[in-house]
N, CA, C and O atoms as a Maestro MAE file, in Angstrom:
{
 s_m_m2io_version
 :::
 2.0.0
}

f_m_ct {
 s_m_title
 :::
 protein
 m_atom[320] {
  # First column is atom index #
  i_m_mmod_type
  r_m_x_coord
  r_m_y_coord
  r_m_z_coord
  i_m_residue_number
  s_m_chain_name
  s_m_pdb_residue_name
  s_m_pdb_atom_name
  i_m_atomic_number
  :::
  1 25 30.314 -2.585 -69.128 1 A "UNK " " N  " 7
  2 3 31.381 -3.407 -69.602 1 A "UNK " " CA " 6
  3 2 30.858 -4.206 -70.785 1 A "UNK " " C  " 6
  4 15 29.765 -4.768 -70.711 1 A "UNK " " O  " 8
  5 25 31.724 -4.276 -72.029 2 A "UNK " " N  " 7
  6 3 31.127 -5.075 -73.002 2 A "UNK " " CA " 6
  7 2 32.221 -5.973 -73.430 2 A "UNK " " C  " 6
  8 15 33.394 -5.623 -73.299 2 A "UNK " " O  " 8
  9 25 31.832 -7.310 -74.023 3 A "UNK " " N  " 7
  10 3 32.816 -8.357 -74.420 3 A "UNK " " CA " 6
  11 2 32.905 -8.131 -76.205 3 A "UNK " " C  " 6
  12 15 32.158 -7.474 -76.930 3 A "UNK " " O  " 8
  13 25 33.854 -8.771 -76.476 4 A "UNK " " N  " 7
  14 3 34.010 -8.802 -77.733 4 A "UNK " " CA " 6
  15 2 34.126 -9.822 -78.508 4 A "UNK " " C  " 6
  16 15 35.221 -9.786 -79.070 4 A "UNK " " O  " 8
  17 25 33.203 -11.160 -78.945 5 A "UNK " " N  " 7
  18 3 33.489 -12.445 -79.560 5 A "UNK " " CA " 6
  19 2 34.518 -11.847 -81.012 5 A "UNK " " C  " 6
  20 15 34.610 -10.860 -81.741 5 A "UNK " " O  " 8
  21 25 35.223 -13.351 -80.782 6 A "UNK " " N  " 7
  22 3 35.673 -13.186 -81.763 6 A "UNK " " CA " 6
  23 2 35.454 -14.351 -82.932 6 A "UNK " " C  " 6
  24 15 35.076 -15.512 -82.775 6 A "UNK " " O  " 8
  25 25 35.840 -13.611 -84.235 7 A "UNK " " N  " 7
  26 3 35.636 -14.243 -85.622 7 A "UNK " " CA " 6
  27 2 36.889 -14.496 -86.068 7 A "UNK " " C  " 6
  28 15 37.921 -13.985 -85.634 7 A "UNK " " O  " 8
  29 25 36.729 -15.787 -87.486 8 A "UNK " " N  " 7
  30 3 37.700 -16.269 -88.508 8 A "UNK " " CA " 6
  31 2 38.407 -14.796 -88.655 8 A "UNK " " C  " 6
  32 15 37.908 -13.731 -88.289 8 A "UNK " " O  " 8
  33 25 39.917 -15.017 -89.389 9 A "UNK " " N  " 7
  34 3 40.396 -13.866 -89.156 9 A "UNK " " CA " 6
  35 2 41.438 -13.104 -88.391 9 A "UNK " " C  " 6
  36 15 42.493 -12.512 -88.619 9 A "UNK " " O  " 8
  37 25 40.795 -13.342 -87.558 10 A "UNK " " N  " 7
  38 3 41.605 -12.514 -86.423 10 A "UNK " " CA " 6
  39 2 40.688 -11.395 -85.772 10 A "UNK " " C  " 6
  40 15 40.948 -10.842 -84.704 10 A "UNK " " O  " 8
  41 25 39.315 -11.076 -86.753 11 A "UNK " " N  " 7
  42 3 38.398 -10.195 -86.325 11 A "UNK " " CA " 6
  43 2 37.678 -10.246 -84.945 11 A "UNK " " C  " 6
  44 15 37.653 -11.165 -84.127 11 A "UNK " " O  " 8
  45 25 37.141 -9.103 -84.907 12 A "UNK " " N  " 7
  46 3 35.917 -8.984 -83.834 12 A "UNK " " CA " 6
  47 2 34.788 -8.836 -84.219 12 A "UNK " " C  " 6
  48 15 34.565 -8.165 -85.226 12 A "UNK " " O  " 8
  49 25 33.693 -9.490 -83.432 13 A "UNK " " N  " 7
  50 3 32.467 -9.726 -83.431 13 A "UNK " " CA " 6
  51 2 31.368 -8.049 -82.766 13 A "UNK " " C  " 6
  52 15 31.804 -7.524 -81.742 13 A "UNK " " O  " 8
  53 25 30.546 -7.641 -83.186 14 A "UNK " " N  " 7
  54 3 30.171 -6.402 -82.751 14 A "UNK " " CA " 6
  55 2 30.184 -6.532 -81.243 14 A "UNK " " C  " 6
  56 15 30.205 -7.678 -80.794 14 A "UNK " " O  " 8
  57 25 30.172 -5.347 -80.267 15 A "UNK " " N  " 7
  58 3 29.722 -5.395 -78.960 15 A "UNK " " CA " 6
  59 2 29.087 -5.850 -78.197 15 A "UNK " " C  " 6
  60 15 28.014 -5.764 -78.794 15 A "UNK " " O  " 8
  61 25 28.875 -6.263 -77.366 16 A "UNK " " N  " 7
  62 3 28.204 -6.667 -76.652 16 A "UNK " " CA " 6
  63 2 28.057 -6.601 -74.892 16 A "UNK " " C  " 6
  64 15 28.875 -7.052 -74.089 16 A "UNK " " O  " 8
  65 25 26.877 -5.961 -74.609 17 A "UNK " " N  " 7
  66 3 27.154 -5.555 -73.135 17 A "UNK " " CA " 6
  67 2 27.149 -6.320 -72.585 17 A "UNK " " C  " 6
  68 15 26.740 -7.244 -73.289 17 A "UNK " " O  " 8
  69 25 27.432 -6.779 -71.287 18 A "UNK " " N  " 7
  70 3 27.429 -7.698 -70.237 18 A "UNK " " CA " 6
  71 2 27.292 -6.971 -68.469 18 A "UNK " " C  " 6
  72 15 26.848 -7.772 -67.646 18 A "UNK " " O  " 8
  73 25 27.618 -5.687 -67.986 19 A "UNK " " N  " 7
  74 3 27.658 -5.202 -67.355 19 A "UNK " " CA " 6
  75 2 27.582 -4.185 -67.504 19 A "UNK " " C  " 6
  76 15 28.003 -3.628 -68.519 19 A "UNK " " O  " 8
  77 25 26.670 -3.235 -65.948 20 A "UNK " " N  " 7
  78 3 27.229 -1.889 -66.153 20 A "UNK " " CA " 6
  79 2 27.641 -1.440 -64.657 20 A "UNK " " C  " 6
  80 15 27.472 -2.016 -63.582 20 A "UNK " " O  " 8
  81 25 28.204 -0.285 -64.956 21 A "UNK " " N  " 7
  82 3 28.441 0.440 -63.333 21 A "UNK " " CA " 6
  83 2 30.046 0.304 -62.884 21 A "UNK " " C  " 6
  84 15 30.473 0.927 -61.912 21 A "UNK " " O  " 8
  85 25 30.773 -0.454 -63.579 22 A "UNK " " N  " 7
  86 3 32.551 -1.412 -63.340 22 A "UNK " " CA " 6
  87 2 33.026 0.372 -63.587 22 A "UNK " " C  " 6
  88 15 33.712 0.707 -62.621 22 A "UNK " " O  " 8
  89 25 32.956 0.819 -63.969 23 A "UNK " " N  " 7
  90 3 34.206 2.001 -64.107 23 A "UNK " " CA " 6
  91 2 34.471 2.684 -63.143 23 A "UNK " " C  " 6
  92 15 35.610 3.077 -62.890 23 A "UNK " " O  " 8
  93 25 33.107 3.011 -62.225 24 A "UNK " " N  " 7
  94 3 33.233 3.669 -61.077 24 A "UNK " " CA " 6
  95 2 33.543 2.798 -59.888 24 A "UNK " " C  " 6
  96 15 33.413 3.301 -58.772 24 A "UNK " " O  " 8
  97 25 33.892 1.697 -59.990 25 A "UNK " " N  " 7
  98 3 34.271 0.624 -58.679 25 A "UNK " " CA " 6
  99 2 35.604 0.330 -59.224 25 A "UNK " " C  " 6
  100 15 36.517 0.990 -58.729 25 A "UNK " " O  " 8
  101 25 35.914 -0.520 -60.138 26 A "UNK " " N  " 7
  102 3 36.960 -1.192 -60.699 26 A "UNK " " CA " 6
  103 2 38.252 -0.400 -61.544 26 A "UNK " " C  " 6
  104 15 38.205 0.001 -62.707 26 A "UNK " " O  " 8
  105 25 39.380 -0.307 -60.617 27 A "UNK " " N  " 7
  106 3 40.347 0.198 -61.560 27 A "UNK " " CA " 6
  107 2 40.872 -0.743 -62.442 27 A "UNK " " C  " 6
  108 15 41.501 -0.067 -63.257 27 A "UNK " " O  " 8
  109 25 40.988 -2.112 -62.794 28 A "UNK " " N  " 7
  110 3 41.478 -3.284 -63.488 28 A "UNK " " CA " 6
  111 2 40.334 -4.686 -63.146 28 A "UNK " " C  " 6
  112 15 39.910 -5.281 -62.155 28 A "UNK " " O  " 8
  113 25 40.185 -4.739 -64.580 29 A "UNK " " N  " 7
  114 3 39.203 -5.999 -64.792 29 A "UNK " " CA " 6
  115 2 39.976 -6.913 -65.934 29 A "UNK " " C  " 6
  116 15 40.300 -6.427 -67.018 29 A "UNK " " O  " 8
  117 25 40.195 -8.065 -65.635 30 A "UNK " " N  " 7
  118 3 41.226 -9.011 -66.423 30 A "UNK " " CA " 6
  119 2 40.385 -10.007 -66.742 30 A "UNK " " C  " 6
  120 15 39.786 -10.459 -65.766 30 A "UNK " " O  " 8
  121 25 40.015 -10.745 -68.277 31 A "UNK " " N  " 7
  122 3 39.735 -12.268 -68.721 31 A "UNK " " CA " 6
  123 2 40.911 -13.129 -67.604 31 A "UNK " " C  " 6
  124 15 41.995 -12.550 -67.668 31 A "UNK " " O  " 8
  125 25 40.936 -13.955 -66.935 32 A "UNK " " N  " 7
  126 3 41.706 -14.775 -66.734 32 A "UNK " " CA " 6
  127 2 41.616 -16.270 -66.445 32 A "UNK " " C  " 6
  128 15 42.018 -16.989 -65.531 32 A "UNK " " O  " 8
  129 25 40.599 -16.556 -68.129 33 A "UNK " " N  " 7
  130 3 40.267 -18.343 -68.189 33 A "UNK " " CA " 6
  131 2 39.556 -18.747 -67.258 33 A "UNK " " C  " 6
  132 15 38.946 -17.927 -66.572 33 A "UNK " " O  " 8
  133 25 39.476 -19.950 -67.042 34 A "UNK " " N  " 7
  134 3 38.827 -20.928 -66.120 34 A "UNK " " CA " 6
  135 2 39.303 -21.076 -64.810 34 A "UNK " " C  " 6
  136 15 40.099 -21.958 -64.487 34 A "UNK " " O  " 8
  137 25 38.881 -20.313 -64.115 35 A "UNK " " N  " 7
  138 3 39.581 -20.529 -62.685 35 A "UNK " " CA " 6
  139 2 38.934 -21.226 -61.444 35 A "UNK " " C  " 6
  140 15 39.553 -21.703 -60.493 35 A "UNK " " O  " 8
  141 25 37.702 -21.203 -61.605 36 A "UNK " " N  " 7
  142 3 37.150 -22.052 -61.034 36 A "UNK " " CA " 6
  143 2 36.890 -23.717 -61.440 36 A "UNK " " C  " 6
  144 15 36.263 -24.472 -60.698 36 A "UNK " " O  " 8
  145 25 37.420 -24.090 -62.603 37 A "UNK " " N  " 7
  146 3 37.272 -25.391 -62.884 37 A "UNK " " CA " 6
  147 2 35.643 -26.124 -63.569 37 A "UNK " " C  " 6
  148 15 35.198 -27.270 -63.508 37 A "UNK " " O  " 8
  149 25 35.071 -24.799 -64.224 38 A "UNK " " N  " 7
  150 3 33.815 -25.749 -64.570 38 A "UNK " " CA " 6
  151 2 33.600 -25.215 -65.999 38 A "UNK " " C  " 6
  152 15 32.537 -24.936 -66.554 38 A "UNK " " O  " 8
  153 25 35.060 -25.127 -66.531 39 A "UNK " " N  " 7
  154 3 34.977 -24.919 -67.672 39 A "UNK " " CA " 6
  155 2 34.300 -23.891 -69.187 39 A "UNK " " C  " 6
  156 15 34.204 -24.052 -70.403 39 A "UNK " " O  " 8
  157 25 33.924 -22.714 -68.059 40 A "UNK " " N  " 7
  158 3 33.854 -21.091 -68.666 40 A "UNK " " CA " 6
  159 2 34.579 -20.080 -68.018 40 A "UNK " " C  " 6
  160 15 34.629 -19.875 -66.805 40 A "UNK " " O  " 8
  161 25 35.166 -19.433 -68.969 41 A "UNK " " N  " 7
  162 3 35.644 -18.262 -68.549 41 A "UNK " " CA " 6
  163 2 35.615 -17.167 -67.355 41 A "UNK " " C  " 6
  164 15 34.667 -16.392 -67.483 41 A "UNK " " O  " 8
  165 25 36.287 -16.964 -66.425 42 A "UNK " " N  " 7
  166 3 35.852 -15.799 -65.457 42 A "UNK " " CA " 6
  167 2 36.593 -14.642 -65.919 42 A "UNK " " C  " 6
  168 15 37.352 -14.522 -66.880 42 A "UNK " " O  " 8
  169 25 36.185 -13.750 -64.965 43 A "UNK " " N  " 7
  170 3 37.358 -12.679 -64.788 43 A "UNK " " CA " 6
  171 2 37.754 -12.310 -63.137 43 A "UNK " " C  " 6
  172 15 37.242 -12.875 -62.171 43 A "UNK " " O  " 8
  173 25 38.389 -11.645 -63.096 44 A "UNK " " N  " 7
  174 3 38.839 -10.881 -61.851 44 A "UNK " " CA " 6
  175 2 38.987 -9.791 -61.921 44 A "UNK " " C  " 6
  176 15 39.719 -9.532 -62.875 44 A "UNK " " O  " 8
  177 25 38.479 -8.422 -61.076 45 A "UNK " " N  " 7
  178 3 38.650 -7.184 -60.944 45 A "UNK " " CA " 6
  179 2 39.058 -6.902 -59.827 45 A "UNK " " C  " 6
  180 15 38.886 -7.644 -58.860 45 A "UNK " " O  " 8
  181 25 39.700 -5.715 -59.772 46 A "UNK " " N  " 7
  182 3 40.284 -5.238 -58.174 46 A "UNK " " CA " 6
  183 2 39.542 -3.619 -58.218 46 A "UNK " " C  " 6
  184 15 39.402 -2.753 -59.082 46 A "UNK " " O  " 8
  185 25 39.202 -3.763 -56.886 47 A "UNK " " N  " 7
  186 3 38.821 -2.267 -56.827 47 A "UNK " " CA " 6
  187 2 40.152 -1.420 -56.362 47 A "UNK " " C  " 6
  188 15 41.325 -1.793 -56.354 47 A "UNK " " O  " 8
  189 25 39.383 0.294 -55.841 48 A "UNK " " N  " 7
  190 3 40.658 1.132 -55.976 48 A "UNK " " CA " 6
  191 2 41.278 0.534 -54.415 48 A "UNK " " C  " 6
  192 15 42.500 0.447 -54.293 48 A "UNK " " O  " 8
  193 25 40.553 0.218 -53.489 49 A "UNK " " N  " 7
  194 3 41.467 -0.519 -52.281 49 A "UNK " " CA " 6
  195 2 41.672 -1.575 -52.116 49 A "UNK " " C  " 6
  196 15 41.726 -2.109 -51.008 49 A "UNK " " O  " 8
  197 25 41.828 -2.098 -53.143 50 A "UNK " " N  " 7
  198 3 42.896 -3.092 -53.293 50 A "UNK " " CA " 6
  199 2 42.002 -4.496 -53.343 50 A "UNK " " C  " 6
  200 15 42.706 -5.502 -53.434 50 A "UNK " " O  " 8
  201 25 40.713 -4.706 -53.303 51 A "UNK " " N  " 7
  202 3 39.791 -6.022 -53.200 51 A "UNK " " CA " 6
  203 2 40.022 -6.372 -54.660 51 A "UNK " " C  " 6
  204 15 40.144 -5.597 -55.609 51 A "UNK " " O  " 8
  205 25 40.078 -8.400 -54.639 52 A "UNK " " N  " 7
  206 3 40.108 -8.644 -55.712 52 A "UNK " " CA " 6
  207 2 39.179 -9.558 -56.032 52 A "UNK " " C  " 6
  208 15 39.437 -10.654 -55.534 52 A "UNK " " O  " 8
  209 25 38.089 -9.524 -56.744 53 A "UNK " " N  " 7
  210 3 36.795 -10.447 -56.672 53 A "UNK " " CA " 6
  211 2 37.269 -11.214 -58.059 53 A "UNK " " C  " 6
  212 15 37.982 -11.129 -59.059 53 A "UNK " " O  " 8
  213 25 36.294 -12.047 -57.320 54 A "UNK " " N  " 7
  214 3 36.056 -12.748 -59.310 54 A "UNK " " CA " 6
  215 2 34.399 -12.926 -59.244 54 A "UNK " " C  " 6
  216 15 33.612 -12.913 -58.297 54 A "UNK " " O  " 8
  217 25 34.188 -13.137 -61.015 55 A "UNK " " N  " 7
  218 3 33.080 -13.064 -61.248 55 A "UNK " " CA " 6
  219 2 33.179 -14.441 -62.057 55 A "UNK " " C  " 6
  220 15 33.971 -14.650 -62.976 55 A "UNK " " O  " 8
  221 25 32.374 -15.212 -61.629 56 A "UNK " " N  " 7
  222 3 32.280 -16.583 -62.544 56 A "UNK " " CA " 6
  223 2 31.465 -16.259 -64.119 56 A "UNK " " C  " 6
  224 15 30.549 -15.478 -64.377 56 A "UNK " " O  " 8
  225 25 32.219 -17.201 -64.988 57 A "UNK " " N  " 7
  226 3 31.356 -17.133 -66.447 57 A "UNK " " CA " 6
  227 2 30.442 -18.172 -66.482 57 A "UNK " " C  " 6
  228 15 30.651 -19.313 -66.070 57 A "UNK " " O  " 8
  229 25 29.437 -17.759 -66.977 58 A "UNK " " N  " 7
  230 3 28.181 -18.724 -66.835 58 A "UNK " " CA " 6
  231 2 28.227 -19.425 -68.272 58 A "UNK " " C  " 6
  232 15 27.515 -20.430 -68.288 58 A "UNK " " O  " 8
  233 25 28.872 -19.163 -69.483 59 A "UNK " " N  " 7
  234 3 29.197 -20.032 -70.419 59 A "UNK " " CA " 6
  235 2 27.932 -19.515 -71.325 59 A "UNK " " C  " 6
  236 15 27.337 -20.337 -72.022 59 A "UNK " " O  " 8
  237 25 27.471 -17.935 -71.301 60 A "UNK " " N  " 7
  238 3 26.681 -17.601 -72.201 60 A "UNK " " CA " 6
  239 2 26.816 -16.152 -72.312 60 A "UNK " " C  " 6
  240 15 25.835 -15.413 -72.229 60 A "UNK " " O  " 8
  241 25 28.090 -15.695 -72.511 61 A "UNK " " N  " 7
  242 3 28.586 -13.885 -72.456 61 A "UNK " " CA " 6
  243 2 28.735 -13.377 -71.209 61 A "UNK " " C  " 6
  244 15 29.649 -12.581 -70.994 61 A "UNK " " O  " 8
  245 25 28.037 -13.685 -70.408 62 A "UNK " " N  " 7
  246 3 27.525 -12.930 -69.034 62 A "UNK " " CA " 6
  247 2 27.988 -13.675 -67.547 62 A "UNK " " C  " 6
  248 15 27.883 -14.881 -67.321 62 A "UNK " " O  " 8
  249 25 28.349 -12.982 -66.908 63 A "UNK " " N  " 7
  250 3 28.973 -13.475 -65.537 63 A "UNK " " CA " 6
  251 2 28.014 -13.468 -64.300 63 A "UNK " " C  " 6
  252 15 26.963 -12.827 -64.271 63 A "UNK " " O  " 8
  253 25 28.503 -14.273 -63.250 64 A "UNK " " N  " 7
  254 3 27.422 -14.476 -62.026 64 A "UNK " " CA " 6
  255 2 28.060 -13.429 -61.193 64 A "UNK " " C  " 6
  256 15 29.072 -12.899 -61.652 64 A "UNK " " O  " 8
  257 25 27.672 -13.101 -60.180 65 A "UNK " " N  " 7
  258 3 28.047 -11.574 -59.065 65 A "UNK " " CA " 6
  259 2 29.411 -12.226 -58.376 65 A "UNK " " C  " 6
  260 15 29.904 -13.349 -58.275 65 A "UNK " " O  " 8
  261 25 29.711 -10.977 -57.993 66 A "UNK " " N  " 7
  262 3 31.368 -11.168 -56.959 66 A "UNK " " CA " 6
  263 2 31.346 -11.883 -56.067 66 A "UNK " " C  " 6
  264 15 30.440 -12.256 -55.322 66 A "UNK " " O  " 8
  265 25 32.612 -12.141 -56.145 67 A "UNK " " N  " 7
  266 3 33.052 -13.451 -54.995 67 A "UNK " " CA " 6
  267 2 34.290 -12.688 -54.719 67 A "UNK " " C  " 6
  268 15 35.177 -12.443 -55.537 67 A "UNK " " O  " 8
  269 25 34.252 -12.367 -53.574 68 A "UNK " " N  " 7
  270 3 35.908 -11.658 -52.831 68 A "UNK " " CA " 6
  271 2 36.784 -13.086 -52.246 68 A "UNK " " C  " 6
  272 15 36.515 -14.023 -51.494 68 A "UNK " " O  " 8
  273 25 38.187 -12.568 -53.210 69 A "UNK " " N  " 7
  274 3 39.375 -13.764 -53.716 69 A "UNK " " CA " 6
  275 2 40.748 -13.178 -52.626 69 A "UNK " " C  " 6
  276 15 41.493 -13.764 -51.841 69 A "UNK " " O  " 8
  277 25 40.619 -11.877 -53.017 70 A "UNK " " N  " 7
  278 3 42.047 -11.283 -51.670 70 A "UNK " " CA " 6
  279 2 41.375 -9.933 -51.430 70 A "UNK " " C  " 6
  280 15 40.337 -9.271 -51.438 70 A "UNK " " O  " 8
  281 25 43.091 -10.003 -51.147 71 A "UNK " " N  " 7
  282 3 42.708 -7.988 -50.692 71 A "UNK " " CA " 6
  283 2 44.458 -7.818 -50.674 71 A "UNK " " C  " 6
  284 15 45.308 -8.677 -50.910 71 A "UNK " " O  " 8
  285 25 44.598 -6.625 -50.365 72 A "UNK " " N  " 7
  286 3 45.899 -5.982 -50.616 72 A "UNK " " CA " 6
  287 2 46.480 -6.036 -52.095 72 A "UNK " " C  " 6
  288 15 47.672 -6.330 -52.179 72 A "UNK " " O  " 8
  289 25 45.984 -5.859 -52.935 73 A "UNK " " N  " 7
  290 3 46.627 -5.946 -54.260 73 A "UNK " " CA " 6
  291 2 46.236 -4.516 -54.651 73 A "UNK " " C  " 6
  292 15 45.902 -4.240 -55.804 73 A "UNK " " O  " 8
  293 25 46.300 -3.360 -53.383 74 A "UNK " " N  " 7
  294 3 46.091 -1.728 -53.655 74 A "UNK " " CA " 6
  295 2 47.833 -1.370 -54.676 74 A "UNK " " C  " 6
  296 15 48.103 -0.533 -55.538 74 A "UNK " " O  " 8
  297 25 48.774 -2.624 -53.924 75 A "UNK " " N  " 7
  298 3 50.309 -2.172 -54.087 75 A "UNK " " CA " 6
  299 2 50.819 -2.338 -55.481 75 A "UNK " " C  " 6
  300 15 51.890 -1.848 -55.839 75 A "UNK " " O  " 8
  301 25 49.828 -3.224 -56.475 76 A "UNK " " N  " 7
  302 3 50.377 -3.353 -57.746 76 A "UNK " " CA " 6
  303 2 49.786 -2.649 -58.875 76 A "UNK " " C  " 6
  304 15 48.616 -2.309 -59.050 76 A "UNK " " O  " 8
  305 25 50.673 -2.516 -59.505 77 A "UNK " " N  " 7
  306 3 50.169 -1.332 -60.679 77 A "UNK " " CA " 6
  307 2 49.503 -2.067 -62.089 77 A "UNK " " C  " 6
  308 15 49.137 -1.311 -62.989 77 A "UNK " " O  " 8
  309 25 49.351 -3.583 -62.267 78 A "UNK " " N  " 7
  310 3 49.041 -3.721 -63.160 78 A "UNK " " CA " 6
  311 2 48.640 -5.287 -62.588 78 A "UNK " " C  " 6
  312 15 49.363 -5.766 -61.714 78 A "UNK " " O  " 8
  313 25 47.544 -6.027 -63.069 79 A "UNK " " N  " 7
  314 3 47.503 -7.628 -63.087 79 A "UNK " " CA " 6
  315 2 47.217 -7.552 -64.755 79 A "UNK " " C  " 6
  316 15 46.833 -6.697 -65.553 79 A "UNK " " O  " 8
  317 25 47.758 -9.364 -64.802 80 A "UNK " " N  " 7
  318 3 47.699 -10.079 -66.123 80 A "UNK " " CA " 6
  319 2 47.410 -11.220 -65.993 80 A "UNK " " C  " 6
  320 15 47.318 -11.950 -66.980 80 A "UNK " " O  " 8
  :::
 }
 m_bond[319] {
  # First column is bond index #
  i_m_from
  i_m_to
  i_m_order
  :::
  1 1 2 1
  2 2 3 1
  3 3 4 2
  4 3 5 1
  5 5 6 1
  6 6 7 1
  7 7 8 2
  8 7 9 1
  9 9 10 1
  10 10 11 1
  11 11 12 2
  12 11 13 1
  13 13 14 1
  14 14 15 1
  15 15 16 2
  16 15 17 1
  17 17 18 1
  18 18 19 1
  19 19 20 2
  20 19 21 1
  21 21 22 1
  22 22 23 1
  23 23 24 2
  24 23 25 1
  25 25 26 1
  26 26 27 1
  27 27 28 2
  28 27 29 1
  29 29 30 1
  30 30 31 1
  31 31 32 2
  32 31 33 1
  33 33 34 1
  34 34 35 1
  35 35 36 2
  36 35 37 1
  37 37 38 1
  38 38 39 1
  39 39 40 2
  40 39 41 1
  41 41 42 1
  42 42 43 1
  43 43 44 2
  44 43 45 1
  45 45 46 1
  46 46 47 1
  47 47 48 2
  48 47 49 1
  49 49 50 1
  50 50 51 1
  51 51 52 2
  52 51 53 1
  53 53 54 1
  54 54 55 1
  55 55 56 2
  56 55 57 1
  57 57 58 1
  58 58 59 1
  59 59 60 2
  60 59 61 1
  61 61 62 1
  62 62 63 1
  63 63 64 2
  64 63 65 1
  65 65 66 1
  66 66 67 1
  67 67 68 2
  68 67 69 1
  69 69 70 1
  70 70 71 1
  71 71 72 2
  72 71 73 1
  73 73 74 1
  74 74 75 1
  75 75 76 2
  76 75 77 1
  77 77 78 1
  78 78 79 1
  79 79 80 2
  80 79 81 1
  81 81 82 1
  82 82 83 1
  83 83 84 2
  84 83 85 1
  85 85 86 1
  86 86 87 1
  87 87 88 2
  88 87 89 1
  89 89 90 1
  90 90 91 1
  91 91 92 2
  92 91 93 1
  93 93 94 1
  94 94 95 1
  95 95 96 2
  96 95 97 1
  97 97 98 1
  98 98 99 1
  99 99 100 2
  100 99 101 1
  101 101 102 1
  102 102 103 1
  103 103 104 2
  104 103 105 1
  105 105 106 1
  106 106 107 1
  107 107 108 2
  108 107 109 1
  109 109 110 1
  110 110 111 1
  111 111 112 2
  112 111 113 1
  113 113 114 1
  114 114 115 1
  115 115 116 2
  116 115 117 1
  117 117 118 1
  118 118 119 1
  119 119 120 2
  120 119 121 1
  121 121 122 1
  122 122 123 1
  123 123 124 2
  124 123 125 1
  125 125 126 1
  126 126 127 1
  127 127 128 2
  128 127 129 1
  129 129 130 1
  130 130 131 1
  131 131 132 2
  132 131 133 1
  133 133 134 1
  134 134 135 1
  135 135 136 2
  136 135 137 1
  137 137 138 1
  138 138 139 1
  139 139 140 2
  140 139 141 1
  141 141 142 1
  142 142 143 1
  143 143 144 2
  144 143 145 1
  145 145 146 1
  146 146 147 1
  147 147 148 2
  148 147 149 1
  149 149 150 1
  150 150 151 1
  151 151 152 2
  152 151 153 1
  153 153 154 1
  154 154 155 1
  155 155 156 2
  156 155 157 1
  157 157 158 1
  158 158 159 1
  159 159 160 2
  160 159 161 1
  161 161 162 1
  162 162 163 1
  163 163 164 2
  164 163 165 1
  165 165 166 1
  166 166 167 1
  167 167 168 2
  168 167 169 1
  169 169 170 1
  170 170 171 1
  171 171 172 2
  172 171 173 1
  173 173 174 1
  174 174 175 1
  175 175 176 2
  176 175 177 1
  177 177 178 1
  178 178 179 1
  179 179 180 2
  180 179 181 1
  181 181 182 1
  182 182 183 1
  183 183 184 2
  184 183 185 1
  185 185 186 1
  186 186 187 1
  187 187 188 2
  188 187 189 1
  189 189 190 1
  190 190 191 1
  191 191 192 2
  192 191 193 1
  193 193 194 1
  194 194 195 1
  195 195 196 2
  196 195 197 1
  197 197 198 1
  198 198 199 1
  199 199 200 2
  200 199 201 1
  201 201 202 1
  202 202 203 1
  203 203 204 2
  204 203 205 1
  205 205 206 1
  206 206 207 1
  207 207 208 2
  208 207 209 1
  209 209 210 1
  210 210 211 1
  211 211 212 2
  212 211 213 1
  213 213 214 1
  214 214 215 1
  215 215 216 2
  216 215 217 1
  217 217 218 1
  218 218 219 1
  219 219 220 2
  220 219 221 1
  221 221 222 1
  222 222 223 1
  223 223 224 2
  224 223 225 1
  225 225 226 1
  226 226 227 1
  227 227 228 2
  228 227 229 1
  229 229 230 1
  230 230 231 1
  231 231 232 2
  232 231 233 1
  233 233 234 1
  234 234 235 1
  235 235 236 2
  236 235 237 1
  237 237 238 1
  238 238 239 1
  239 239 240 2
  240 239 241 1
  241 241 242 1
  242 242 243 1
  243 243 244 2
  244 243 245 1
  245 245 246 1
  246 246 247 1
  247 247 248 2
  248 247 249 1
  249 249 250 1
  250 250 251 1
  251 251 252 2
  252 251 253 1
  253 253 254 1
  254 254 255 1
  255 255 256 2
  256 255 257 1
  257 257 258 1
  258 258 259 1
  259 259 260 2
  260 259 261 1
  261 261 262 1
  262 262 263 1
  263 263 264 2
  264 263 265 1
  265 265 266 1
  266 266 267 1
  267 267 268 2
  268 267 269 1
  269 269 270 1
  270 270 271 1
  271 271 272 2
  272 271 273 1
  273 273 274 1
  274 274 275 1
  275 275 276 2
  276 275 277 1
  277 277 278 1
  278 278 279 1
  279 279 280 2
  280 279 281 1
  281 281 282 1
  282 282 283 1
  283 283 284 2
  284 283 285 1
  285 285 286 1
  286 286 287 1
  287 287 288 2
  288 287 289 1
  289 289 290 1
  290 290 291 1
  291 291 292 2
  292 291 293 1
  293 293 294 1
  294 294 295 1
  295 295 296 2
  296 295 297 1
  297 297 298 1
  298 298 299 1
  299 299 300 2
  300 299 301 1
  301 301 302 1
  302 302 303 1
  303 303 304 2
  304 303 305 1
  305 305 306 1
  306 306 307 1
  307 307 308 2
  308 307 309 1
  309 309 310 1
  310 310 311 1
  311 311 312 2
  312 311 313 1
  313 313 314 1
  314 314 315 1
  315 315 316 2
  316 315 317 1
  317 317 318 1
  318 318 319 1
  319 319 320 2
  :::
 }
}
């Protein structure tokens, strides 16, 4: 998995990895802000049965390991 900073513009910043191995676990991995409240970015991924973790942002590109948030979200076809 790689992030993409962004630049003045509207541009993107070159690649950058942050993870590997998400394609074969994760059918949907979403940015979705600060959700834990300490003011960096997380995300949330769901695997193919339906688990939905989050991964905290450590406020330097790169995220800390899963934290399981639900389950049953096998039934939706898309998060945002």
């Amino acid at each position: 998995m790689c992030r993409y900073g962004g630049l003045a513009g509207g541009r993107l910043k070159a690649r950058a990895k942050v993870s590997t191995g998400w394609g074969s676990t994760y059918n949907t991995v979403v940015g979705v802000g600060d959700i834990t409240g300490d003011g960096k970015n997380d995300l949330v991924a769901r695997d193919s049965t339906g688990h939905l973790y989050r991964y905290g942002g450590k406020g330097n590109g790169s995220f800390g390991g899963r934290v399981l948030i639900g389950s049953g979200w096998q039934g939706y076809k898309g998060l945002f």
